[in-house]
C-alpha atoms as one frame of an Amber mdcrd trajectory, in Angstrom:
protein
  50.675 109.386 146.593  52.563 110.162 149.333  52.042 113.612 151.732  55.734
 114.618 150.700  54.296 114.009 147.097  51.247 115.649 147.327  53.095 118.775
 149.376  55.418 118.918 146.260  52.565 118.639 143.045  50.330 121.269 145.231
  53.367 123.389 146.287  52.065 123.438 149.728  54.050 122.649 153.429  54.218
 118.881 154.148  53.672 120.217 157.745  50.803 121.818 156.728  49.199 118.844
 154.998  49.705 116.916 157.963  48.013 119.122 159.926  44.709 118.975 157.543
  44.722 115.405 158.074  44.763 115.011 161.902  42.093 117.831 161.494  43.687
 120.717 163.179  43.504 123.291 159.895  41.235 122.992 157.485  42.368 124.770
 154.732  41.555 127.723 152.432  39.590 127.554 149.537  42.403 128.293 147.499
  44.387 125.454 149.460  41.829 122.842 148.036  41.820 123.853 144.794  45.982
 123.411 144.867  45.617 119.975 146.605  42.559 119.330 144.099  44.469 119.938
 140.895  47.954 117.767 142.429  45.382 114.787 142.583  44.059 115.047 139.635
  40.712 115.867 140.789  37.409 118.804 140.732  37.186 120.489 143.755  33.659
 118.901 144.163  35.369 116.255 144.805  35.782 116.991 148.150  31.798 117.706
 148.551  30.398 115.090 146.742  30.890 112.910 143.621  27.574 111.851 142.481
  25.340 112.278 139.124  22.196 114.447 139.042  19.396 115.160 136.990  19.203
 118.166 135.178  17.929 120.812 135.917  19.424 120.296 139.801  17.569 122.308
 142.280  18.734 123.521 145.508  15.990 124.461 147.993  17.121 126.877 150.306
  15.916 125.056 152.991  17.931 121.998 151.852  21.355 123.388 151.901  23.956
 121.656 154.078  27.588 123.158 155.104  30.110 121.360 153.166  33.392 122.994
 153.623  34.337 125.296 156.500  38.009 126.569 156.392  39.358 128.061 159.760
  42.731 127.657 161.545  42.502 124.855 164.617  39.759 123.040 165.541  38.943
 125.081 168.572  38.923 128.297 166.489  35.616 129.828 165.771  34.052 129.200
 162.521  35.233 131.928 159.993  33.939 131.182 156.373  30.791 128.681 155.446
  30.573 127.411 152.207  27.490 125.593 151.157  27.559 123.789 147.876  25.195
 125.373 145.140  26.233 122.135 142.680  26.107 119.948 145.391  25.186 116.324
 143.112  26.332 117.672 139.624  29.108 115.853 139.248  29.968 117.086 135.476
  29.983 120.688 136.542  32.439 123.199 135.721  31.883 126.085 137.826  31.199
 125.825 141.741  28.608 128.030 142.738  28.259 128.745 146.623  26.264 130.650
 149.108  28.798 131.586 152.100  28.928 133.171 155.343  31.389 134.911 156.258
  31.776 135.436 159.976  33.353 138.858 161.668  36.620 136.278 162.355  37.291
 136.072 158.447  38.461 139.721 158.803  41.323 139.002 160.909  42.915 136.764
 158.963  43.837 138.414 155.676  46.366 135.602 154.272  45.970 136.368 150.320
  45.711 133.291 148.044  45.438 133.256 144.090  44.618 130.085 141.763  43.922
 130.059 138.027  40.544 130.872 136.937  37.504 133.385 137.721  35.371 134.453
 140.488  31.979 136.281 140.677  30.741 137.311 143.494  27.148 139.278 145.026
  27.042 140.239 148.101  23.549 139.718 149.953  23.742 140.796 153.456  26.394
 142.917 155.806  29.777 144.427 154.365  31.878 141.881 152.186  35.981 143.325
 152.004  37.929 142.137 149.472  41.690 142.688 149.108  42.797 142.205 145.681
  46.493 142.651 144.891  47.251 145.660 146.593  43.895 147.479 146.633  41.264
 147.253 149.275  37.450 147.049 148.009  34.204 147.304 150.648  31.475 145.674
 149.116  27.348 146.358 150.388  24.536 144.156 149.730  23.599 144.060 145.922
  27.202 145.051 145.233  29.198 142.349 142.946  32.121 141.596 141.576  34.046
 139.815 139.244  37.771 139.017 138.853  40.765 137.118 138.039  41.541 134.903
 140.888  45.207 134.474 139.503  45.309 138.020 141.281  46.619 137.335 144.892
  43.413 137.990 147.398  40.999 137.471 150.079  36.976 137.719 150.863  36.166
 138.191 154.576  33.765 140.079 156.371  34.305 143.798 156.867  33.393 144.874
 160.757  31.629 143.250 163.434  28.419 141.669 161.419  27.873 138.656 159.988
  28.234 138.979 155.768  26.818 136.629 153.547  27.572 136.191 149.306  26.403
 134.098 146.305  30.302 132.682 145.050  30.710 131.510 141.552  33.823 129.998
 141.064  35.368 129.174 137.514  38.794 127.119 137.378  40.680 127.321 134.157
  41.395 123.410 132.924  45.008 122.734 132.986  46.362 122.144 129.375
């Protein structure tokens, strides 16, 4: 598949594809899950594609960062994902613990994809913009939404947040 064909199936920029590849953007989560579904692939894909054992266990102390999304690679590291399924390759939700760093608040780009998201907050002030409406989150707060629904997760002030991220995606019929 070519970039221009992948830009097309994901609906994204050619431009901006380009620029994921020489490693100057890494992209949104909602970005991945576009380029995900135009290849035909889970998003775990892009973390891992191995089996487990069931039950899989994630030690705290064993969690690794596997996806970072920021704009450039001299920008400061705004969001954190580490993989929760990390090794369960016949999963269908992706569960993540993430940090989200005070930069996540100044970029409020709003992205939407089919399926569900549930979220608990566990440390700092969480906002998320949903459609037109602005929600502040606190630790122990949670949520759970539509994430068809155009919106954004990022920190709210100056202090470091961090959530527990379950994310569903609908299969494509």
């Amino acid at each position: 598949m070519t970039v221009e064909d992948l830009a097309g199936s994901a609906g994204i920029d050619r431009s901006f594809l380009t620029a994921v590849e020489d490693n100057d953007v890494y992209p949104s989560l909602g970005l991945l899950i576009k380029i995900a579904r135009a290849l035909g692939v889970r998003l775990g894909t892009f973390i891992d594609d191995h089996i487990s054992e069931d039950p899989l266990v994630v030690r705290v102390g064993e969690r690794r960062r596997q996806l970072t999304t920021h704009r450039g690679v001299q920008a400061p590291t705004e969001v954190g994902f580490y993989s929760l399924g990390r090794g369960k390759s016949d999963r269908h939700m992706e569960p993540f613990y993430v940090e989200l760093m005070p930069e996540s608040s100044r970029n409020k780009t709003l992205s939407s994809h089919e399926g569900e998201e549930f979220i608990v907050v566990v440390s700092g002030r969480v906002d998320l913009v949903y459609g037109r409406k602005t929600h502040v989150l606190k630790p122990g707060d949670s949520v759970y939404y539509n994430s068809i629904v155009p919106h954004h997760v990022g920190c709210s002030g100056d202090q470091k947040a961090a959530i527990y991220a379950v994310l569903y995606f609908m299969e494509e019929l």
